[in-house]
C-alpha positions in Angstrom: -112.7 88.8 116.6 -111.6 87.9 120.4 -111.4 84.3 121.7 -112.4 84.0 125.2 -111.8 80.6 126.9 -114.6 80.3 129.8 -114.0 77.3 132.8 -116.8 75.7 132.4 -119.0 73.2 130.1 -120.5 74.6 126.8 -124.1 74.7 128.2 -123.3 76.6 130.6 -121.3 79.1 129.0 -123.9 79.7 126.0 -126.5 80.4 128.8 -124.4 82.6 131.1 -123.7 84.4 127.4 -126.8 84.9 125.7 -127.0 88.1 125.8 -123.8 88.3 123.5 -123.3 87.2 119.8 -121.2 84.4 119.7 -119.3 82.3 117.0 -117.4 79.5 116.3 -118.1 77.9 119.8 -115.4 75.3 120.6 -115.1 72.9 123.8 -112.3 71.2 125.6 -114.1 69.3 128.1 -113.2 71.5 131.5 -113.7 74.5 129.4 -115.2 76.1 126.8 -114.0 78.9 123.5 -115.7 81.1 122.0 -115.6 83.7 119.6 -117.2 87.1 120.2 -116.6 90.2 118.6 -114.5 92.8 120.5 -117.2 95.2 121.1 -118.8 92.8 123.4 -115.7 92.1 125.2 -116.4 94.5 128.4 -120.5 92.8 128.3 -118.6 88.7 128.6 -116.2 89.5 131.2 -118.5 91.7 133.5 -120.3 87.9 133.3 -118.0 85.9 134.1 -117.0 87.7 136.9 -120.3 87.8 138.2 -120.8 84.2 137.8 -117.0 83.5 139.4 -116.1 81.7 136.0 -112.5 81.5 135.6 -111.6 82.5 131.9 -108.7 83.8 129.5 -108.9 86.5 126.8 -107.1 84.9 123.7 -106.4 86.8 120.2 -107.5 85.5 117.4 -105.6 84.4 114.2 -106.2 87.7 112.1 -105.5 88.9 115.4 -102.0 87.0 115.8 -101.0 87.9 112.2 -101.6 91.5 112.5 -99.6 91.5 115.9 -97.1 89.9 114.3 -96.6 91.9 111.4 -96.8 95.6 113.1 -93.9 93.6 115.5 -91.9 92.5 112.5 -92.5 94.3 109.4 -90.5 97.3 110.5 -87.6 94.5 110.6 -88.2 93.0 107.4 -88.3 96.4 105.7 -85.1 97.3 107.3 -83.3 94.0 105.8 -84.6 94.5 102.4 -83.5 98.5 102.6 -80.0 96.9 104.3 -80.1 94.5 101.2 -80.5 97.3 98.8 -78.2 99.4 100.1 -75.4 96.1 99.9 -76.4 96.2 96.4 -75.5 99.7 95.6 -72.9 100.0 97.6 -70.8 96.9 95.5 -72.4 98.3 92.2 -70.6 101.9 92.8 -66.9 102.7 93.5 -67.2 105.0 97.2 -63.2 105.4 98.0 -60.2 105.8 96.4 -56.7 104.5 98.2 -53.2 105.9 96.6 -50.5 104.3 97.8 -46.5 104.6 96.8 -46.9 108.3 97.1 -47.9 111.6 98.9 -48.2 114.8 99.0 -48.4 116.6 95.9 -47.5 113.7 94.0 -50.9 111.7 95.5 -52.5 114.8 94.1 -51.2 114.7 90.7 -52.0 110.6 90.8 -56.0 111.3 92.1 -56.3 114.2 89.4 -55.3 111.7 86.6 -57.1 108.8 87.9 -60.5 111.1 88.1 -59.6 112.4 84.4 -59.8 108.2 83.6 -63.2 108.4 85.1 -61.5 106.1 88.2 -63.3 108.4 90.8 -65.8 108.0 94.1 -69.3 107.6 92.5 -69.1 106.0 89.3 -70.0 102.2 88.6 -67.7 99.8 89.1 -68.0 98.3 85.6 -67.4 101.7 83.7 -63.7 101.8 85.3 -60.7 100.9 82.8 -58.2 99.8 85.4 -55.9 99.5 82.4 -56.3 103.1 81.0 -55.9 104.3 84.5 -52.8 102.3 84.7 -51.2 103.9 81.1 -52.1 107.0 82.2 -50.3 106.7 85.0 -47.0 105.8 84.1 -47.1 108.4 81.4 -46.4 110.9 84.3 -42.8 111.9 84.7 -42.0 110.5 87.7 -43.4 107.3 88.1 -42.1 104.3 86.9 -45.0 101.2 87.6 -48.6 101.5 88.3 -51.2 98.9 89.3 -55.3 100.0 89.6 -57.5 97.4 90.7 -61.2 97.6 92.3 -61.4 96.1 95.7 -65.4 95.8 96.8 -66.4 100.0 96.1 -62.7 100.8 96.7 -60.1 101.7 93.8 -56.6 101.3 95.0 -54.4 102.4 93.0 -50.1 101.7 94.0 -47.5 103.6 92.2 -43.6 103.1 92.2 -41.6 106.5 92.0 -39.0 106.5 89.1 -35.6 106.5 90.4 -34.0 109.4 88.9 -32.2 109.5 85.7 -29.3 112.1 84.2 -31.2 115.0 82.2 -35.0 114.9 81.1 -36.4 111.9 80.3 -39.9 111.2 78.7 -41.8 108.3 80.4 -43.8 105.8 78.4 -45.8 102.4 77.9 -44.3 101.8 74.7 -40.9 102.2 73.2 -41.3 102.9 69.6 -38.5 102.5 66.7 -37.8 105.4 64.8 -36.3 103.8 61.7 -37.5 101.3 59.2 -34.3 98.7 60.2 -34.0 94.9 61.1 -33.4 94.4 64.9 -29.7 93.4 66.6 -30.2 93.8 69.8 -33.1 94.9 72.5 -32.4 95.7 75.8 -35.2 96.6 78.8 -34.5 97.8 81.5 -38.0 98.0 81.8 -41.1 96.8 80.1 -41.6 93.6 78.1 -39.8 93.4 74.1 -41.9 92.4 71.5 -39.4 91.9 69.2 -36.2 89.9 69.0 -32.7 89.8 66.9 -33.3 89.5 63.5 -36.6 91.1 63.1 -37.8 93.6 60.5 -39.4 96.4 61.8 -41.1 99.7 60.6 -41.2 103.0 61.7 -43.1 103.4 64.7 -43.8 99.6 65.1 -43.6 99.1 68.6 -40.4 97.4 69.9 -41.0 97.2 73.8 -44.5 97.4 75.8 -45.0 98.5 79.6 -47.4 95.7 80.1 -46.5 93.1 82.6 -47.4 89.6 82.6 -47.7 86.4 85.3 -45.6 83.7 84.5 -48.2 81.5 86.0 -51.2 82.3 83.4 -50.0 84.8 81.0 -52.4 87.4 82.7 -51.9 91.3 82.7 -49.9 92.2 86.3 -50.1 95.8 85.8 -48.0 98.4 83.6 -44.6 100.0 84.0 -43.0 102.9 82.6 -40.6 101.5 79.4 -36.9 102.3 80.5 -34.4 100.7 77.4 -33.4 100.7 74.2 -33.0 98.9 70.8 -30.3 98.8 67.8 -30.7 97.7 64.8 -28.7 97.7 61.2 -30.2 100.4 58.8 -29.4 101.9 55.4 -29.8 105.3 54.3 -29.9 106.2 50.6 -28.4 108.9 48.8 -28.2 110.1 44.9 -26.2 111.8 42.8 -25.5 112.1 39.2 -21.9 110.5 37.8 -19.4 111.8 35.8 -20.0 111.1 31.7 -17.8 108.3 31.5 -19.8 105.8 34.0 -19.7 104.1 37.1 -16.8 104.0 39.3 -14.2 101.3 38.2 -12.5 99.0 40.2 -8.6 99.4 40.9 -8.2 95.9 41.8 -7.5 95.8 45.3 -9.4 94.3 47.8 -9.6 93.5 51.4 -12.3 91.3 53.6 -12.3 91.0 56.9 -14.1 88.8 59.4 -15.7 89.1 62.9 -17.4 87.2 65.0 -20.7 88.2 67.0 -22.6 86.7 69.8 -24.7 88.2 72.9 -24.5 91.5 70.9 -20.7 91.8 71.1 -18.7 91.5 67.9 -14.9 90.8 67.5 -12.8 91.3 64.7 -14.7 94.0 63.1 -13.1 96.4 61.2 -13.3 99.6 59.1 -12.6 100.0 55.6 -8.8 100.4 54.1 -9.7 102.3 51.5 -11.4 105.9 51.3 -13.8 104.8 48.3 -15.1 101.6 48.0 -17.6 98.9 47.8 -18.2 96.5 50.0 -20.0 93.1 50.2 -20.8 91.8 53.2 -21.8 87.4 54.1 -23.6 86.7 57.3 -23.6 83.1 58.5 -25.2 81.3 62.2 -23.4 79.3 63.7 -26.5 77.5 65.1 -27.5 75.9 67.8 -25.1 78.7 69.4 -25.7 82.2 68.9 -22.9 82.9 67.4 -22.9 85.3 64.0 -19.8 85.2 61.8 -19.6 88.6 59.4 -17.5 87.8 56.3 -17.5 91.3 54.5 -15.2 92.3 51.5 -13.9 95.8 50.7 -13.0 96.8 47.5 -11.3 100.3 46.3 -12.6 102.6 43.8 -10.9 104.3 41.4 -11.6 108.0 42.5 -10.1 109.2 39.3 -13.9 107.9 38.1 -15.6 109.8 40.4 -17.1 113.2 39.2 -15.5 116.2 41.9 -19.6 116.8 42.8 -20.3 113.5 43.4 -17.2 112.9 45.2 -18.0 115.5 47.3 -21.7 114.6 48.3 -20.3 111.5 49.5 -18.1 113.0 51.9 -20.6 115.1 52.8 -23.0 112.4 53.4 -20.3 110.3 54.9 -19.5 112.9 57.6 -23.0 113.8 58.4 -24.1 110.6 59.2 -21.1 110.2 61.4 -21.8 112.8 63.7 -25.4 112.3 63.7 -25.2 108.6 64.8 -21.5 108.4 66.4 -20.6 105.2 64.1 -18.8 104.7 60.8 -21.3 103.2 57.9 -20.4 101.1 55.0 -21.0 102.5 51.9 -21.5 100.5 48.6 -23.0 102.4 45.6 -25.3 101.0 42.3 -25.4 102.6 39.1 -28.1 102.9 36.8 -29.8 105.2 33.8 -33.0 107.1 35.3 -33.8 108.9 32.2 -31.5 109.3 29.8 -29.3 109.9 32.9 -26.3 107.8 34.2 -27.2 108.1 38.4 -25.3 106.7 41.3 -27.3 105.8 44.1 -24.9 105.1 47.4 -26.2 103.1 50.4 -25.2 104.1 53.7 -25.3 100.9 56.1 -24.7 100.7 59.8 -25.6 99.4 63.4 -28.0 102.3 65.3 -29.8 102.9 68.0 -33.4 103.0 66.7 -35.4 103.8 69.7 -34.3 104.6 74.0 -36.5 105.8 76.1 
């Protein structure tokens, strides 16, 4: 449907037009609308010029709405596709930045963050910046690693170890290799978990590679541990005695006292005699941490000590001290274990129970 505004009164108009259907015939005083149909278009203008009436074609509404859709849909399509398209793009990672190294060391970095399933084209939510990051740091080579997602970007920062005498195994986690209570920890790198005093197992974990933020406690990335860990343990050897008991006492005794405090000890000594027992008194000096070591040595009578089991002793003696580098106090325990008389000797000392 066309509107057509005609400059004249309504009588006139509807007479000048009836030889075309008209509709919804509207008038505005000096002039007069109407609605015709678009086929008759040509039929009302040809009369209106032939009758010198001034007049203006006008669209209708359908006829505004349609115009103004073909003009605008194709723009409100394109924002919805442009909204779309936002959508995916900050659902999926689309880049990956490596920074801190290059060359075939940025190689080595992408290869392991793809194996992590930290690659161009995944969703954003299935990355585990953390794994990435542990996997990272278990390279040789690089000693702190930080993977965060940035919009549809992973960057990824390393830190190259510095370099260390001989070949060194790079971790998250420092693990102790003795059951043993902790002396001392000390990390260069990496977080302990564990402090003087402690009793730890085998393969309990004694220092972590995460980091933390003082401010909140939150996770600021993981390093490759660097440090080590001592701690005092005993290790236990038997051996049948001879058929008249237990070692005897001669009589003679020593005890000796030292002092401890940040790890350092003063005063400490070995034992005078060649076979012995020793017992040892540990006192804090608290609020200072300060340990005093009260421990007394007393000689055996080696006339009471079978030749075999006098000789596994030494053997066991010597073994441990090249194996560990430090003298160990020995006491020993007698009991029957079936009918049979056996002398169980503990082998105590200060080791290192885990460096990485």
């Amino acid at each position: 449907m066309i509107r057509l505004r005609i400059g004249c009164d309504a009588v006139k108009a509807v007479r000048a037009l009836r030889e075309v259907e008209l509709s919804d015939i509207k008038t505005g005083g000096e002039y007069t609308e109407v609605g015709i149909k678009r086929k008759d278009l040509h039929k009302a203008i040809a009369i209106c010029d032939q009758r010198c009436y001034n007049y203006i074609i006008t669209d209708s509404g359908h006829a505004r709405l349609r115009r103004t859709l073909i003009v605008r849909l194709p723009l409100l399509i394109a924002s919805v596709l442009a909204a779309a398209i936002l959508f995916v793009t900050n659902a999926f990672v689309w880049r990956v930045e490596i920074t801190g190294a290059d060359g075939a060391a940025a190689q080595l970095v992408r290869a392991v963050l793809e194996r992590e399933g930290a690659r161009p084209g995944v969703l954003r939510s299935a990355v585990d910046e953390r794994s990435a990051e542990r996997a990272l740091v278990a390279l040789r080579g690089i000693a702190a690693a930080s993977v965060r997602t940035e919009g549809s970007v992973i960057v990824a920062e390393v830190l190259p170890a510095p370099s260390y005498g001989g070949l060194a195994e790079y971790s998250d986690r420092l693990l102790s290799g003795y059951d043993c209570v902790i002396t001392r920890v000390v990390a260069d790198s990496g977080t302990p978990v564990v402090k003087e005093g402690d009793v730890v197992k085998k393969g309990d974990v004694l220092v972590e590679g995460k980091q933390y933020n003082t401010a909140d406690g939150s996770e600021a990335g993981t390093v490759a541990v660097r440090g080590r860990a001592y701690g005092i343990v005993t290790f236990t050897f038997s051996s049948p005695v001879t058929e008249d008991g237990a070692p005897r006492r001669t009589g003679r005794s020593e005890t000796h006292t030292s002092v401890g405090i940040f790890g350092l000890k003063a005063g400490a000594s070995e034992s005078p005699y060649e076979y012995y027992e020793s017992s040892t008194e540990r006192a804090r000096l608290y609020p200072l941490p300060v340990e005093v070591v009260r421990t007394t040595y007393y000689e055996l009578d080696r006339a009471d000590f079978g030749e075999e089991a006098e000789q596994f002793a030494a053997e066991k003696a010597d073994e441990l001290l090249r194996t560990y580098g430090v003298p160990f106090e020995m006491r020993t325990s007698v009991k029957e274990r079936g009918g049979v008389e056996v002398m169980t000797m503990y082998f105590t000392g200060e080791i290192c129970v885990g460096e990485i």
